[in-house]
C-alpha positions as MATLAB code, in Angstrom:
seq = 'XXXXXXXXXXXXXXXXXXXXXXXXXXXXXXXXXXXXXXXXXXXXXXXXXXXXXXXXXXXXXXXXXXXXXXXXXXXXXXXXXXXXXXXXXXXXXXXXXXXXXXXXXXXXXXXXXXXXXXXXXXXXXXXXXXXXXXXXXXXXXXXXXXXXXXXXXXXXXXXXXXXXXXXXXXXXXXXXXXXXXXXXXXXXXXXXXXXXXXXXXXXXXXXXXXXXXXXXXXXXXXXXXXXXXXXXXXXXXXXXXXXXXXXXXXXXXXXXXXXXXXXXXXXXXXXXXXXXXXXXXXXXXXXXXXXXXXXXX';
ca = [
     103.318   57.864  106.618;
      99.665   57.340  107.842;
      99.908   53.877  108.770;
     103.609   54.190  110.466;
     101.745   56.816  112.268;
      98.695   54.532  112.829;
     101.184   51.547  114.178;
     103.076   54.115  116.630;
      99.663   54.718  118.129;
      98.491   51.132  118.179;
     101.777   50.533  119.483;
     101.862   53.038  122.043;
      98.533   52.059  123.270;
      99.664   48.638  124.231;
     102.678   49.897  125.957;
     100.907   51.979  128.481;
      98.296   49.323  129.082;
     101.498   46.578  129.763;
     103.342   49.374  131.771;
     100.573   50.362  133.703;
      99.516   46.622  134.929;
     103.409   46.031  135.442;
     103.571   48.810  137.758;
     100.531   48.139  139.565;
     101.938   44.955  140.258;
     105.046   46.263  141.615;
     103.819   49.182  143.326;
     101.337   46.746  145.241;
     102.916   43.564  145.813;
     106.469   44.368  146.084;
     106.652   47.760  147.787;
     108.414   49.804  145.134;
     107.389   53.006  145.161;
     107.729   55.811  141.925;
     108.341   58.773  144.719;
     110.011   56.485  146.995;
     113.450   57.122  145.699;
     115.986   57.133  142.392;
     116.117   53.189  142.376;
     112.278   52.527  142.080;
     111.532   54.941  139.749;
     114.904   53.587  137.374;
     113.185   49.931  137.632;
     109.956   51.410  136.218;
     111.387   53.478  133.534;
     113.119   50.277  132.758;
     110.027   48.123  132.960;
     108.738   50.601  130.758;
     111.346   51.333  128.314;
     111.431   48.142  127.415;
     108.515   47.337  127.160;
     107.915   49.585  124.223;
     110.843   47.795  122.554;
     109.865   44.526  122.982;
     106.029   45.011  121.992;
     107.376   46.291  118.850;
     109.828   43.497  117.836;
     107.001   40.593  119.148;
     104.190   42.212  116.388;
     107.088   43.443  113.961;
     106.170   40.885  111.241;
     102.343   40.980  111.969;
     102.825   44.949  111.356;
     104.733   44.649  108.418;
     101.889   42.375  106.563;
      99.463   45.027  107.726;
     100.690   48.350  107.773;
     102.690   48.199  105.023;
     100.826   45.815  103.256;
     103.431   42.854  102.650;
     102.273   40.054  100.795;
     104.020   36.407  101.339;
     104.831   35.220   98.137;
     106.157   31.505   98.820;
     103.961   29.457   96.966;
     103.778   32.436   94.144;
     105.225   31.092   91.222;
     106.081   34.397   89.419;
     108.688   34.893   92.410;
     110.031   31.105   93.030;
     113.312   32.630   92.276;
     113.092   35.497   95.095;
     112.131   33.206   97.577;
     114.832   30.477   96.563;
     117.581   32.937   96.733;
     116.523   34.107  100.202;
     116.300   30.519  101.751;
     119.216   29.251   99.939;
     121.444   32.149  101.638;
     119.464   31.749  105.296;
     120.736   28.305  104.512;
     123.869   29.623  104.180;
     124.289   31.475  107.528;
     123.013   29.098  109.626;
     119.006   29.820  109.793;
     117.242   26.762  110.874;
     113.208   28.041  110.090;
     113.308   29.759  106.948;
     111.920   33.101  106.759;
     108.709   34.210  104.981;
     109.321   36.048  101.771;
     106.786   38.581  100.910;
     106.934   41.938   98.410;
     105.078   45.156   99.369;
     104.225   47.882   96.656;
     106.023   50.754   96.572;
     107.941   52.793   94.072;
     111.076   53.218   96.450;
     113.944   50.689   96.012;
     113.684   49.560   99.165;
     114.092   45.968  101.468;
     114.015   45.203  104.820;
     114.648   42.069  107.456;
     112.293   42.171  110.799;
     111.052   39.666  113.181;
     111.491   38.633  116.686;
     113.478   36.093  116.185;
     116.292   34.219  114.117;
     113.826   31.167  113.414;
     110.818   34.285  112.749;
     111.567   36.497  110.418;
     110.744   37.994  107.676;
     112.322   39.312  104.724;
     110.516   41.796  102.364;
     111.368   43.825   99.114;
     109.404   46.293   97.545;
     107.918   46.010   93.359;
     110.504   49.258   93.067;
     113.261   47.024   94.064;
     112.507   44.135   91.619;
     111.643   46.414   88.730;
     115.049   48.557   89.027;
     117.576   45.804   89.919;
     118.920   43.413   87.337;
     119.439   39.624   89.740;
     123.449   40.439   90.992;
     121.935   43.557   92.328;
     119.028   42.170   93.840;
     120.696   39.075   95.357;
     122.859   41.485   97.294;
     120.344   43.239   98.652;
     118.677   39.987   99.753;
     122.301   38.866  101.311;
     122.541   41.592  103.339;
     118.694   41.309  104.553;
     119.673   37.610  105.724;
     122.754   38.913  107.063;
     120.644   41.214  109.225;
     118.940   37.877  110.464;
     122.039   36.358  111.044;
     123.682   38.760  113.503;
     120.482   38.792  115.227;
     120.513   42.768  114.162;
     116.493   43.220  114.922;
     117.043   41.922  118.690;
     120.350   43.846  119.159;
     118.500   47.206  117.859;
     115.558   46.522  120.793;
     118.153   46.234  123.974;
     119.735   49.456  122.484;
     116.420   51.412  121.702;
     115.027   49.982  124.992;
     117.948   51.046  127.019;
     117.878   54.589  125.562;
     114.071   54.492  126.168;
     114.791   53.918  130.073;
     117.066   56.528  129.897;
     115.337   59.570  128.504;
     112.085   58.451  130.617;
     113.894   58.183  134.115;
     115.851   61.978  133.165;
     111.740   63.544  131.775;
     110.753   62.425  135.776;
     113.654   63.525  137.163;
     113.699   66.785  135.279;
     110.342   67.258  136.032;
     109.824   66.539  139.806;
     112.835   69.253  139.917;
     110.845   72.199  137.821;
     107.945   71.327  140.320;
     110.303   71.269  143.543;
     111.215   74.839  142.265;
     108.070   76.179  141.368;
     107.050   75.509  145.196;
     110.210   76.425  146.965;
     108.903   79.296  148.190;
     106.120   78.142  149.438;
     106.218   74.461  151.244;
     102.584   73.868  151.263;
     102.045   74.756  148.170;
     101.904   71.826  145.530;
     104.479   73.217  142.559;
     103.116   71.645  139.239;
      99.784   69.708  139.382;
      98.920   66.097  137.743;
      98.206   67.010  134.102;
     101.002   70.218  134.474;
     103.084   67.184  135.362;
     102.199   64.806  132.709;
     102.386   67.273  130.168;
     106.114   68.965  130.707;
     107.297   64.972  131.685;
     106.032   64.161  127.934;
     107.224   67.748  126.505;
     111.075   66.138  127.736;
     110.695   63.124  126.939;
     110.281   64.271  123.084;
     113.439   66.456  123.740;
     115.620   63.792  125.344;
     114.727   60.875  123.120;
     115.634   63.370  120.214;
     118.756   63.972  122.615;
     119.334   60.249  122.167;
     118.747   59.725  118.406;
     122.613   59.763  117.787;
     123.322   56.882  120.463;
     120.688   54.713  118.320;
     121.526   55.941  115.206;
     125.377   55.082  115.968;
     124.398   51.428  117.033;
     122.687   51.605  113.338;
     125.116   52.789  110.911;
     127.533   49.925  112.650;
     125.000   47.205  112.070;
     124.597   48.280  108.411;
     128.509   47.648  107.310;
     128.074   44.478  109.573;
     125.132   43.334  107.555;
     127.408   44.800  104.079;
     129.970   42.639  105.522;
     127.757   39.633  106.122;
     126.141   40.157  102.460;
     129.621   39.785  100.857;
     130.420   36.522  103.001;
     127.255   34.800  101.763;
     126.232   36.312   98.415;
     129.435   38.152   97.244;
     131.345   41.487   97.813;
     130.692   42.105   93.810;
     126.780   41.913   94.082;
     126.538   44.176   97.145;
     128.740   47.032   96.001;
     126.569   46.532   92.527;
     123.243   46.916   94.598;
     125.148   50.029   96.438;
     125.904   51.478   93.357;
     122.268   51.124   91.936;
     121.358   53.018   94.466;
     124.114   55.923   94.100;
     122.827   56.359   90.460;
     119.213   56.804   92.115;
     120.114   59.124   94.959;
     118.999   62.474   93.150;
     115.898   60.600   92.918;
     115.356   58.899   96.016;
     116.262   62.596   97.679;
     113.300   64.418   96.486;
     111.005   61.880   97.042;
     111.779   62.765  100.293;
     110.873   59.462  101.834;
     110.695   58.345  105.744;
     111.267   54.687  104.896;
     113.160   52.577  108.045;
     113.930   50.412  105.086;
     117.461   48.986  104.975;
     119.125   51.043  101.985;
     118.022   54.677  102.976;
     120.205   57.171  102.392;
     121.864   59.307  105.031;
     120.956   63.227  104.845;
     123.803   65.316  103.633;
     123.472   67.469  106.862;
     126.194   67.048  109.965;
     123.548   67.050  112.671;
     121.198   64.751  110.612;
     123.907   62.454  109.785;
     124.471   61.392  113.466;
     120.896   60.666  113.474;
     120.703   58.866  110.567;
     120.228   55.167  110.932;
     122.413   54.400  107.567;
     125.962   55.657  107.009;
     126.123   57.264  103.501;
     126.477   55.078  100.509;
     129.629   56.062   99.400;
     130.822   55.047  102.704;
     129.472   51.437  102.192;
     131.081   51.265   99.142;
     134.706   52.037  100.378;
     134.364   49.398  103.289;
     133.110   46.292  101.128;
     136.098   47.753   98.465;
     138.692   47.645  100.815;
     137.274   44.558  102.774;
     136.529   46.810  106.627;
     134.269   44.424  108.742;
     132.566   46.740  111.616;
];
């Protein structure tokens, strides 16, 4: 949790340095002012919103090896097989650069596919994964990572998450520069909320709206997860996935109180209505129906 935390920052950090050049830039050389009007302040939310997106996807492997402490494990003997199995089924679907293979320690039975691109990726499973998962199981899970690769999933998540971005920060400036309009109605000459009051309620609503959001993301999620299920059963087989699936179902009791935060591809949805629109992975039992009764998403 520290070191997600630690990468937010580190993340968040670079995005306000980028936005802040990109909008001197505009502001200055191309006339575009933030109180100027609706349209200017949409292009800088978008400039913005994206940004964040973008930064995260172009260091998304780098962050990986160093927050979470992946290690590459291609010219490891003790996992030849791993890394075989992942290159033979990027083979498979098309992958021209093979992606790196690495394992990360952790107890949770957990794998996950990042990178900016089709021809840089990664794919990475954790020791928890290869200790509880007999090879059908494991090669499904390692399908449906490269299947995630395939549709281009990690690319498709940034345009959504950078649109919704652009969204809730244009409505926090909006919202804002209304609350301060009424706080000085009464008095024209007066100057409503000042700089930091400003800055403060603008990043007060921007928590609430992008929590607002979380269902629009989470949506675009769960429908990339039975489209990677899919894709896992098209290049590894519909029997290993629903096995891997399965594993997991046993485990869910367990996986439950350990209360994890994991983005990792097999987390499983909370039981609760209002978390479940939020949740970035439909429920497993869910899964399992679609691959059973052959649903693409």
């Amino acid at each position: 949790m520290i070191k997600r935390l630690g990468f937010w920052f580190i993340t968040n950090l670079l995005v306000v340095i980028l936005a802040s050049t990109v909008i001197t830039v505009i502001t200055r050389y191309f006339g575009i002012q933030i109180g100027g009007g609706y349209e200017g302040l949409f292009v800088i939310c978008l400039i913005y919103g994206f940004a964040g997106s973008f930064i995260s996807l172009a260091i998304s492997r780098w962050s990986a090896k160093s927050m979470m402490g992946v290690q590459l494990v291609e010219k490891d003997p003790r996992f030849s097989d791993l890394v075989q199995t992942v290159h033979a089924y990027s083979r498979k679907a098309g992958i021209e650069v093979m992606p790196e293979v690495g394992v990360y320690d952790s107890p949770d039975v957990n794998a996950f596919a990042t990178g900016p691109t089709k021809n840089k990726s990664l794919v990475a499973v954790s020791t928890g994964l290869l200790q509880n998962m007999n090879k059908e199981e494991r090669d499904g899970v390692l399908a449906h990572e490269v299947a995630h690769i395939q549709n281009g999933d990690m690319v498709t998540m940034t345009l959504v998450q950078g649109v919704v971005n652009a969204f809730v920060m244009f409505a926090s400036y909006v919202v804002t520069q209304i609350i301060s309009n009424a706080l000085r109605s009464n008095d024209d000459d007066g100057p409503g909320l000042g700089f930091w009051a400003q800055f403060f309620v603008r990043q007060v609503l921007y928590v609430v709206f992008a929590f607002l959001a979380q269902p629009v993301v989470g949506y675009f999620s769960r429908w990339r997860e039975f489209r990677a299920d899919a894709g896992s059963a098209a290049l590894g087989g519909r029997d290993n996935m629903i096995a891997a699936l399965e594993n997991l179902k046993r485990n869910q009791s367990l996986l439950e109180t350990q209360k994890s935060d994991n983005m990792a591809a097999f987390q499983i949805a909370s039981k609760s209505k209002i978390l479940a629109l939020m949740s970035t992975h439909p429920p497993l039992e869910k899964r399992i129906e679609a691959l059973r009764r052959g649903v693409h998403a």
